[in-house]
C-alpha positions as a LaTeX table, in Angstrom:
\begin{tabular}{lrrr}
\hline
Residue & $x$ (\AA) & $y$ (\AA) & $z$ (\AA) \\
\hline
Unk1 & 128.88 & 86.93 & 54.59 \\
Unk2 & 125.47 & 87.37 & 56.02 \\
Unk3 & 125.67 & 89.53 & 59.45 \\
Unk4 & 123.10 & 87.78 & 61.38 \\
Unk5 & 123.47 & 89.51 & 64.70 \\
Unk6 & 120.60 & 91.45 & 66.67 \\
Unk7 & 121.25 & 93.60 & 68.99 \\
Unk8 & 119.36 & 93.13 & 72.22 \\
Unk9 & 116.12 & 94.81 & 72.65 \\
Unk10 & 115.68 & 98.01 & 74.76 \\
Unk11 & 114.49 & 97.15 & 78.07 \\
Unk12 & 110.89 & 97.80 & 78.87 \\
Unk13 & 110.66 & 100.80 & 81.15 \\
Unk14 & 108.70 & 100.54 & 84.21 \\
Unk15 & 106.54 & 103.25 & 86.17 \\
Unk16 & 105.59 & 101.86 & 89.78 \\
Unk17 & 102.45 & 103.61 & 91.55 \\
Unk18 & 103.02 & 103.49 & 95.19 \\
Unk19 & 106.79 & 103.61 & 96.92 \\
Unk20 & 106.40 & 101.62 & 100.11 \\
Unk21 & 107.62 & 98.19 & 101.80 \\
Unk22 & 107.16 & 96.02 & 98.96 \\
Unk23 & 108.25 & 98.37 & 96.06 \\
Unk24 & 111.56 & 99.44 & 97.92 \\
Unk25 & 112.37 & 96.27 & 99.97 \\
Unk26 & 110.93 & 93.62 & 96.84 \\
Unk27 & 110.04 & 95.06 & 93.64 \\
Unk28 & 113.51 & 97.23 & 92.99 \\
Unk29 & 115.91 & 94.30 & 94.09 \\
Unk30 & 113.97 & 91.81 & 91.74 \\
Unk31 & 114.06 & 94.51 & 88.97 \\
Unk32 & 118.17 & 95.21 & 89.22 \\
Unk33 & 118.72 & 91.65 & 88.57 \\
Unk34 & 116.56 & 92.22 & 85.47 \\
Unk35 & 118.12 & 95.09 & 83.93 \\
Unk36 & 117.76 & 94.03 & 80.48 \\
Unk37 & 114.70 & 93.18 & 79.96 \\
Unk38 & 113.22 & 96.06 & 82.79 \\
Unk39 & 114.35 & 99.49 & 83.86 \\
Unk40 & 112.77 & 101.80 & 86.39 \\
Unk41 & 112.17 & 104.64 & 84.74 \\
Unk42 & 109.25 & 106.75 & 86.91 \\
Unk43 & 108.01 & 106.15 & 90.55 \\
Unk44 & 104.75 & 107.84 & 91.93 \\
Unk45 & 103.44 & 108.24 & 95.55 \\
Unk46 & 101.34 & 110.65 & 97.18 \\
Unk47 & 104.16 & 112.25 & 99.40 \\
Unk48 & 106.76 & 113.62 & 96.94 \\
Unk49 & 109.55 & 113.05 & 99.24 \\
Unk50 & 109.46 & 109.39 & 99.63 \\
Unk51 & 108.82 & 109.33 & 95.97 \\
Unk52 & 111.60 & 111.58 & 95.26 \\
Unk53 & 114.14 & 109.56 & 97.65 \\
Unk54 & 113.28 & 106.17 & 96.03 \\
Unk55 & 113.22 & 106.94 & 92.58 \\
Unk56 & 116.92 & 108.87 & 93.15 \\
Unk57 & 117.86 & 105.13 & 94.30 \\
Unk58 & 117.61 & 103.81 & 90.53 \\
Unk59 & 117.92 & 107.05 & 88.79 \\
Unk60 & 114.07 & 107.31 & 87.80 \\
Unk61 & 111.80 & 110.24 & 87.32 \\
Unk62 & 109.37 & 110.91 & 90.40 \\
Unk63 & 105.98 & 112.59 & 90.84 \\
Unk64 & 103.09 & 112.29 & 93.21 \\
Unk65 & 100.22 & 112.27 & 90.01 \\
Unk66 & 99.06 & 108.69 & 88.41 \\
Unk67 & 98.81 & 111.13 & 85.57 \\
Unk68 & 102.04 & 112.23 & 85.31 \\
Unk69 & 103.35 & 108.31 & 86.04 \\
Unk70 & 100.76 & 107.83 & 82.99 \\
Unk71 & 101.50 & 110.14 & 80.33 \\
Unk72 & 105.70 & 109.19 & 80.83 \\
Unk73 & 106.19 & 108.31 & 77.45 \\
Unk74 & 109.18 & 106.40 & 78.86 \\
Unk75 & 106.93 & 104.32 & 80.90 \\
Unk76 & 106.09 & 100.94 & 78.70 \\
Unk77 & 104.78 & 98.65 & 81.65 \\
Unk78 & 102.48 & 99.94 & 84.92 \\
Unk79 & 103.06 & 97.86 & 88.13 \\
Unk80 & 100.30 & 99.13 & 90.92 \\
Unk81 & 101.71 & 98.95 & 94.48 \\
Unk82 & 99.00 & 101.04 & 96.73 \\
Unk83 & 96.91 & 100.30 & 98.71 \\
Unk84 & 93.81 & 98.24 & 98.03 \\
Unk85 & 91.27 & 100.80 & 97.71 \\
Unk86 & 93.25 & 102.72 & 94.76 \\
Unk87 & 93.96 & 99.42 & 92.67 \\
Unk88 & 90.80 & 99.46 & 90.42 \\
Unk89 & 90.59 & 102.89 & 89.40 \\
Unk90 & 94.78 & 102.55 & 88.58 \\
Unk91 & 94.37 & 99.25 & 86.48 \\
Unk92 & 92.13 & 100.59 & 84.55 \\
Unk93 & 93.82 & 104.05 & 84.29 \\
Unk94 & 96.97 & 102.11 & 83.15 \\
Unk95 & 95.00 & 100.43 & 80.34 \\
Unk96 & 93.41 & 102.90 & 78.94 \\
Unk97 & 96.59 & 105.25 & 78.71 \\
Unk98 & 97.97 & 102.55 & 76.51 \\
Unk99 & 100.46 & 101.02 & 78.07 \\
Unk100 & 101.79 & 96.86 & 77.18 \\
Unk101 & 101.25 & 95.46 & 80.34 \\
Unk102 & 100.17 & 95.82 & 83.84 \\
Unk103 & 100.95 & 94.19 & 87.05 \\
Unk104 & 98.86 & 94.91 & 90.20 \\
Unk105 & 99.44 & 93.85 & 93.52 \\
Unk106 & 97.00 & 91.70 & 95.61 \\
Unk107 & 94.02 & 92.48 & 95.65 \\
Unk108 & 93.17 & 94.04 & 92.06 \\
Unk109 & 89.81 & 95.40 & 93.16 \\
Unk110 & 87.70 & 95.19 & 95.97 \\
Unk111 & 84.95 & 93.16 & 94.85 \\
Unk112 & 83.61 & 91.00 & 91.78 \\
Unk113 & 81.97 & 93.90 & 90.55 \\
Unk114 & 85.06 & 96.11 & 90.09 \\
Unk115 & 87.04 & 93.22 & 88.73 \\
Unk116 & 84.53 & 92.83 & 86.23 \\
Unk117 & 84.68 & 96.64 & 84.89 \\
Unk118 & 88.53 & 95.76 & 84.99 \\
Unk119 & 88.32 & 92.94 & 83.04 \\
Unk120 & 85.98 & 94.54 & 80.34 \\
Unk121 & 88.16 & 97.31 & 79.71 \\
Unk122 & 91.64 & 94.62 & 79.50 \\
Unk123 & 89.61 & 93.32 & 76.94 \\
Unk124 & 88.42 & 96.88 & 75.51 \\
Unk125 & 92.10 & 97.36 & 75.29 \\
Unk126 & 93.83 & 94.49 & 74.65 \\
Unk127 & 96.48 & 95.09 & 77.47 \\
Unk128 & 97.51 & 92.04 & 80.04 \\
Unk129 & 96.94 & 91.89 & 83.61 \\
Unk130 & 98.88 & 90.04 & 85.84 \\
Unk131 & 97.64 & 89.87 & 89.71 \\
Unk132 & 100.99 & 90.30 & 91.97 \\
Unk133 & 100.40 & 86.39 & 93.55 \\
Unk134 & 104.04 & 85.70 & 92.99 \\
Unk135 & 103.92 & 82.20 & 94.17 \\
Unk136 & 102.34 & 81.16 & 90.82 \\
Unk137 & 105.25 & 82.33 & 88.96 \\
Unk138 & 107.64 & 80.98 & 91.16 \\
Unk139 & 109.91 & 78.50 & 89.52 \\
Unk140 & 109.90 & 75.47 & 92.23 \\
Unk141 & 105.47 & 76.03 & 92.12 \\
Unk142 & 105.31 & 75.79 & 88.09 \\
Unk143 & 107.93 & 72.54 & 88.19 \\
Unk144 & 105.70 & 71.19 & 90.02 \\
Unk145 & 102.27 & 72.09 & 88.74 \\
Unk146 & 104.09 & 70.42 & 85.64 \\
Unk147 & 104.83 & 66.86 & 87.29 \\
Unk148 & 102.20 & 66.33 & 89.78 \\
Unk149 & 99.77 & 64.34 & 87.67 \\
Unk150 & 96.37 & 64.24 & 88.50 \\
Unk151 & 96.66 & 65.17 & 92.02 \\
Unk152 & 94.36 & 68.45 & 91.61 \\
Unk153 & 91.87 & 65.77 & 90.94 \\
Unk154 & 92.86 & 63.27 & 93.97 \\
Unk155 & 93.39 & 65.95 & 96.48 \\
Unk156 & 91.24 & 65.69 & 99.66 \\
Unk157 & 93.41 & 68.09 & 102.07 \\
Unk158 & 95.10 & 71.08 & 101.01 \\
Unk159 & 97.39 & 73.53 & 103.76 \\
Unk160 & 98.86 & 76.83 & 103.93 \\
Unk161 & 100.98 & 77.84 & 106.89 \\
Unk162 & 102.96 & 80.52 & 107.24 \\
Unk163 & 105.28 & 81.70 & 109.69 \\
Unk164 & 106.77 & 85.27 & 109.85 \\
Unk165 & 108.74 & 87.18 & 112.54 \\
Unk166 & 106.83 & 90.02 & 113.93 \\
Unk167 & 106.26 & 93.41 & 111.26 \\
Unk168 & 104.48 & 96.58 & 112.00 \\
Unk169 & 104.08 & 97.85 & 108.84 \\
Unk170 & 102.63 & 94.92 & 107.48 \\
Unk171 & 99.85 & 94.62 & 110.42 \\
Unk172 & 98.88 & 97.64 & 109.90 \\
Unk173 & 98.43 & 97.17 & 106.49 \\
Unk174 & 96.59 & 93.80 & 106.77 \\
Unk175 & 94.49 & 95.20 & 109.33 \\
Unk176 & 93.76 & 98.48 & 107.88 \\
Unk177 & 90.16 & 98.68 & 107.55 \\
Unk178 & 90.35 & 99.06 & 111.58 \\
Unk179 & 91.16 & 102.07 & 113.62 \\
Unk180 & 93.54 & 101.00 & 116.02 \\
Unk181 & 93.66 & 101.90 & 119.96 \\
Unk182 & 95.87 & 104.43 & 121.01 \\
Unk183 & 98.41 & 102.27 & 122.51 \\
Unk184 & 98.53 & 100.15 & 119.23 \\
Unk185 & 96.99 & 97.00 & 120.52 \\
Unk186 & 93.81 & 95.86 & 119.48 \\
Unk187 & 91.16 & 95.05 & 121.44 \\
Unk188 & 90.47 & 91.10 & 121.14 \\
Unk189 & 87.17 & 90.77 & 122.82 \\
Unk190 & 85.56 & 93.39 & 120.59 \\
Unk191 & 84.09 & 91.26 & 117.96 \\
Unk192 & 84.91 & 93.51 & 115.33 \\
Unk193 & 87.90 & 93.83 & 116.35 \\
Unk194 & 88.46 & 90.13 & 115.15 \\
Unk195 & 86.08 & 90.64 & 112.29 \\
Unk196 & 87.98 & 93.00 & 110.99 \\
Unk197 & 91.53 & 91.39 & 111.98 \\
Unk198 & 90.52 & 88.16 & 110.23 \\
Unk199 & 89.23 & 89.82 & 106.66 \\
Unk200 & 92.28 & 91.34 & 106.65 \\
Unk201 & 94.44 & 88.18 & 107.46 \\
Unk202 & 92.57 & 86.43 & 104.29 \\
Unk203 & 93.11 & 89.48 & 101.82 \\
Unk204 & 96.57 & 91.11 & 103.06 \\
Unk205 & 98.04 & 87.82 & 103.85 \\
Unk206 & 96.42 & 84.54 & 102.76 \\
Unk207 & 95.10 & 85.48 & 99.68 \\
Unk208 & 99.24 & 84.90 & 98.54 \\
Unk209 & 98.32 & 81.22 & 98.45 \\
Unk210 & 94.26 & 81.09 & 97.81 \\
Unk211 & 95.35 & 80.94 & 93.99 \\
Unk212 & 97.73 & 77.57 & 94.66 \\
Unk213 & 94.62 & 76.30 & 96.63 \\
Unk214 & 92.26 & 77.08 & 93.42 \\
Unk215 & 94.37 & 75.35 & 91.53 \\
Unk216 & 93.13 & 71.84 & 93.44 \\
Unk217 & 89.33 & 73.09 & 93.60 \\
Unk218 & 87.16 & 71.99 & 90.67 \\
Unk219 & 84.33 & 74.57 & 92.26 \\
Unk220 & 84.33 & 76.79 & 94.96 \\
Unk221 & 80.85 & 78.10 & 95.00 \\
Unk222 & 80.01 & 75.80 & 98.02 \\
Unk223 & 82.75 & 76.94 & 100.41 \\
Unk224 & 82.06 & 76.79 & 104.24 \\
Unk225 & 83.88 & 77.88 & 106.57 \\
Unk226 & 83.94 & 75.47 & 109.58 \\
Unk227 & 86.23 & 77.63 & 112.09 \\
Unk228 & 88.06 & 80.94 & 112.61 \\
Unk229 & 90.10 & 82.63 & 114.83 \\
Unk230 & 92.48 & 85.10 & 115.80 \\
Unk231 & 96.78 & 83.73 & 116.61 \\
Unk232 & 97.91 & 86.96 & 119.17 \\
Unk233 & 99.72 & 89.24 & 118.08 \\
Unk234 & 98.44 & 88.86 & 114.37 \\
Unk235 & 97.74 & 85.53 & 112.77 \\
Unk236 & 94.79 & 83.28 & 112.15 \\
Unk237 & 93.30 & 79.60 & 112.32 \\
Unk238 & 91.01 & 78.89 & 109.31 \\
Unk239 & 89.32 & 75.80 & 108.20 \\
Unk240 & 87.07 & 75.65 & 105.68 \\
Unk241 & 85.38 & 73.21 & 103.38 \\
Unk242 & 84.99 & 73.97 & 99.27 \\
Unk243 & 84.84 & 71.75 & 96.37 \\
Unk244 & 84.56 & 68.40 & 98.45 \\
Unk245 & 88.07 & 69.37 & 99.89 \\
Unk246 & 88.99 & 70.11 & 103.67 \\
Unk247 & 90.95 & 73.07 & 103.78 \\
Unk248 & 93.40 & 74.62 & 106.18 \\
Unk249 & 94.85 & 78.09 & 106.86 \\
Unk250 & 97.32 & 79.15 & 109.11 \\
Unk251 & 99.91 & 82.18 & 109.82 \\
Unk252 & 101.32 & 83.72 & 112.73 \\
Unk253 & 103.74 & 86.61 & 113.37 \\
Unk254 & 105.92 & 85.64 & 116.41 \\
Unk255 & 109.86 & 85.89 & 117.29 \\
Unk256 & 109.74 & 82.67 & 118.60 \\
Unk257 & 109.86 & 80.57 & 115.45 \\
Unk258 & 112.13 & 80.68 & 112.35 \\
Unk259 & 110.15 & 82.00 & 109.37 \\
Unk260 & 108.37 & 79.38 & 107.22 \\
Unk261 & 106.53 & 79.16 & 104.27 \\
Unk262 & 104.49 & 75.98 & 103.47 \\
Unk263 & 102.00 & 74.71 & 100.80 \\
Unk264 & 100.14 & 71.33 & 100.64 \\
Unk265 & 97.93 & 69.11 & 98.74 \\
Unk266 & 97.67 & 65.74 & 100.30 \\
Unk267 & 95.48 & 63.19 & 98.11 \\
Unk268 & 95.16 & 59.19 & 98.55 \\
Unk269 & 98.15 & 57.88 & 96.58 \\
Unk270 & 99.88 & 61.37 & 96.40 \\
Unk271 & 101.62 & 64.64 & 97.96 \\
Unk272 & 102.90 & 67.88 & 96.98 \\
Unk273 & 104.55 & 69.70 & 100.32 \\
Unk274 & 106.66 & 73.31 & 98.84 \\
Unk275 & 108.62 & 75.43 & 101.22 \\
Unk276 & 108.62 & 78.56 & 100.03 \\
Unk277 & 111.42 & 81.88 & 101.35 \\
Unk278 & 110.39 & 84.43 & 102.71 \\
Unk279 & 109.23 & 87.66 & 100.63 \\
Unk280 & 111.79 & 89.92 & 101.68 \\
Unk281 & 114.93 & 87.44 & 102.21 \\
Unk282 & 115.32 & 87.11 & 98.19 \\
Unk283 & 116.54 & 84.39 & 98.66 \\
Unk284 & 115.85 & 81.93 & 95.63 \\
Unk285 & 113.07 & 80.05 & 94.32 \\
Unk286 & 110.59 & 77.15 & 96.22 \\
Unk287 & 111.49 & 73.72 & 96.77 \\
Unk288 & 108.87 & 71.32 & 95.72 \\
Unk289 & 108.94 & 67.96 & 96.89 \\
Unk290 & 105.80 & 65.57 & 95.24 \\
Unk291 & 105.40 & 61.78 & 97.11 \\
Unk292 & 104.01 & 59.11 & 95.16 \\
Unk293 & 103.83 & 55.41 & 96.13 \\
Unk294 & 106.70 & 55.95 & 98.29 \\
Unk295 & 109.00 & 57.70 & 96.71 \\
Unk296 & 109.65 & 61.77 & 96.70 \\
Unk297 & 111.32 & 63.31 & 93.80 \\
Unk298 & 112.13 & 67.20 & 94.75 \\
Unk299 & 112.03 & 70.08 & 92.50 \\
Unk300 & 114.74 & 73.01 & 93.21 \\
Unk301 & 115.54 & 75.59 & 94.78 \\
Unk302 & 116.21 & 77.62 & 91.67 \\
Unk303 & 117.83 & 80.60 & 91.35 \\
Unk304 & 115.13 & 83.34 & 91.58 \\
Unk305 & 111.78 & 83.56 & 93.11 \\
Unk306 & 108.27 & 84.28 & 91.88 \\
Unk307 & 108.69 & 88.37 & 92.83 \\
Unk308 & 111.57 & 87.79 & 89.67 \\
Unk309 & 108.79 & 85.17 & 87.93 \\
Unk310 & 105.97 & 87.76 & 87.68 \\
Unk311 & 108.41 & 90.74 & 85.91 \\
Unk312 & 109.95 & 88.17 & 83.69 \\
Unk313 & 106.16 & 86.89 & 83.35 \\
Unk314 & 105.16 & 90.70 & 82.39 \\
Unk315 & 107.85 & 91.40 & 80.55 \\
Unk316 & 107.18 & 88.51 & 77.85 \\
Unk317 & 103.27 & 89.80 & 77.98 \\
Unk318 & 104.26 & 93.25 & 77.14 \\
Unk319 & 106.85 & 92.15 & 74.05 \\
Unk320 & 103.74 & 90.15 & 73.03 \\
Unk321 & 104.55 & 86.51 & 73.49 \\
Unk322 & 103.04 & 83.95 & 76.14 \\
Unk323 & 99.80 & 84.32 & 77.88 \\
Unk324 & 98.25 & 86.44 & 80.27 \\
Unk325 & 96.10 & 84.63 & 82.79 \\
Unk326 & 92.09 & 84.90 & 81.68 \\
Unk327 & 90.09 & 87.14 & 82.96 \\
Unk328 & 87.57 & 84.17 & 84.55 \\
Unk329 & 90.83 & 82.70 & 86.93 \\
Unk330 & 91.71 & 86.53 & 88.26 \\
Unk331 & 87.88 & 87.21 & 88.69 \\
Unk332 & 87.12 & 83.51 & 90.57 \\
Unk333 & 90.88 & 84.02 & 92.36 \\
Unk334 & 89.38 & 87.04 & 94.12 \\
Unk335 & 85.46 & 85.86 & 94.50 \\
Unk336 & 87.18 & 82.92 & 96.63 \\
Unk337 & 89.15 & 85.43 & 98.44 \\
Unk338 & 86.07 & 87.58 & 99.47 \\
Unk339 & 84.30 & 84.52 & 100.13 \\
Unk340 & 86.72 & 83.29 & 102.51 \\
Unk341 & 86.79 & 86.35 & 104.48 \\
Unk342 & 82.96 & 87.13 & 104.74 \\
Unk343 & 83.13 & 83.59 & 105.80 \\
Unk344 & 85.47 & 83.93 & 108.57 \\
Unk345 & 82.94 & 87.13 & 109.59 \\
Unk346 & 80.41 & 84.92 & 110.16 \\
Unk347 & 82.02 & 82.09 & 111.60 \\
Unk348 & 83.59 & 84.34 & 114.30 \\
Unk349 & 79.65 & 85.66 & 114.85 \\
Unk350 & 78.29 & 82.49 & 115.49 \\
Unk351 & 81.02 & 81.26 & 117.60 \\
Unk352 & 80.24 & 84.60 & 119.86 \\
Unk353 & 76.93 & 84.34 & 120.01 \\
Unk354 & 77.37 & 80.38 & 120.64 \\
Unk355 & 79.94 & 81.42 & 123.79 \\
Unk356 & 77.02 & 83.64 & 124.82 \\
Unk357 & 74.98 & 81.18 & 125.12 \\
Unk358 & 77.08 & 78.71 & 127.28 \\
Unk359 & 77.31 & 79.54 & 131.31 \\
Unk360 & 81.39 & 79.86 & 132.07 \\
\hline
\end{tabular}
């Protein structure tokens, strides 16, 4: 008798670059439910301590060098978790040392020109990227990207709103190319103030959902925005027009609301409206609902969400099956990005000088 058994692969080992919020509160609990295909095996940051105490939570090696993270022979898979600035120079650190697979959190460089040199050396290399925008891997999303027909082609409206109880940490992270005041608070008649609070709205907070909006633009090259301001404490009011479709942003951090997550594409004989949980709730997949002529058939909740999607995504990219998403979609997801937030810049410019202008 033939023994056809195989034992199960070894799971991929994973070496994380940056221990903060999302690694220890999204990233590890998304990886334990994964333990066979993914195990933690190294954790870097640049204090030793925190890198120290979170890698002793999953029995993993710790350092504060990319190039000891790097040269881990036990490290199989990269996933880049600092902050913006640092992203580019690790991507392309994580290719060339070889390793199957890398997954980088939003953004994965800073401009086109950066995610170009990225790209060339992926290709150089031959080693995946996958940009952290977990809501395209989330199961409830890709069930309905499957059965929504040609609404990417019919849709004249598309939304994102989010809701999200007040966070420190991740203001100051959205918001970190300003210096804040003393008493924490920034300053919202100091133009720049909002300049800078609204760029970093689009790329530390909306940019989770500019790929899902992408996915219903044919172009993007002529996008406009119309209108953009600042929600108090820390939120923002977009609108914007691109690829013949009207477009609308929204997020705010208050206590007074429960947190929600929406996404939707309204066209003339059909609608896709998906409520997504909250990041750090882990708390299962989207639920997709798409309306056409009348009636709504709903997709989910299944039972993970896209954080889980993306390292099951990576994992399959780094054993060498499916396909990693081209270079051309993660180089036009981030030129809309940028354009979106110079465009908010300059609509909160005109709208001072216009206010200038008019007598109270």
């Amino acid at each position: 008798m033939t023994n056809n058994y195989l034992p199960p692969a070894k799971p991929l080992g994973v070496g994380i670059l940056g221990a903060g919020p999302v690694t220890q509160a999204i990233h590890l609990p998304a990886l334990a439910r994964l333990s066979g295909l993914l195990e933690v095996r190294h954790i870097m940051d640049v204090d030793p301590d925190v890198a120290k105490s979170v890698a002793a939570r999953v029995g993993a090696a710790s350092s504060s060098s990319m190039d000891a993270l790097l040269a881990d022979p036990g490290v199989d898979v990269i996933a880049i978790c600092s902050p913006h600035q640092f992203h580019a120079e690790q991507v392309i650190a994580s290719c060339l040392a070889g390793k199957k697979a890398v997954l980088c959190e939003k953004p994965f460089a800073m401009d086109a020109s950066e995610a170009t040199r990225i790209a060339k050396v992926s290709a150089k290399t031959g080693v995946p990227i996958l940009v952290g925008a977990m809501h395209t891997f989330d199961p409830g999303w890709l069930a309905a990207e499957s059965a929504w027909g040609d609404l990417p082609a019919t849709a004249h409206t598309i939304r994102s709103s989010i809701v999200l109880p007040p966070n420190s940490r991740f203001e100051d992270f959205a918001t970190e190319i300003l210096t804040r005041p003393a008493a924490g608070s920034p300053d919202y008649s100091d133009l720049e103030v909002v300049k800078g609070m609204l760029r970093g709205g689009v790329m530390g907070l909306a940019i989770h959902d500019l790929p899902l909006v992408r996915r219903f633009l044919p172009a993007f090259e002529d996008v406009e925005v119309l209108h953009a301001e600042i929600v108090q404490p820390f939120g923002y009011v977009i609108s914007l027009k691109a690829g013949g479709r009207s477009i609308e942003l929204r997020a705010a951090m208050t206590a007074t609301w429960q947190p929600e997550w929406t996404f939707e594409a309204i066209g003339y004989d059909a609608a896709l409206h998906i409520e997504f949980s909250p990041s750090y709730v882990q708390a299962g997949s989207a639920t997709a609902r798409i309306t056409r002529n009348g009636t709504t058939t709903t997709y989910g909740p299944y039972g993970h969400n896209g954080y889980e999607g993306e390292w099951r995504k990576l994992a399959e990219l780094a054993n060498g099956t499916g396909t990693a998403p081209s270079a051309e979609t993660l180089i036009n997801d981030l030129t809309f990005a940028l354009d979106i937030a110079d465009g908010t810049a300059a609509a909160a410019t005109a709208a001072a000088a216009l206010a200038e202008k008019v007598p109270a």
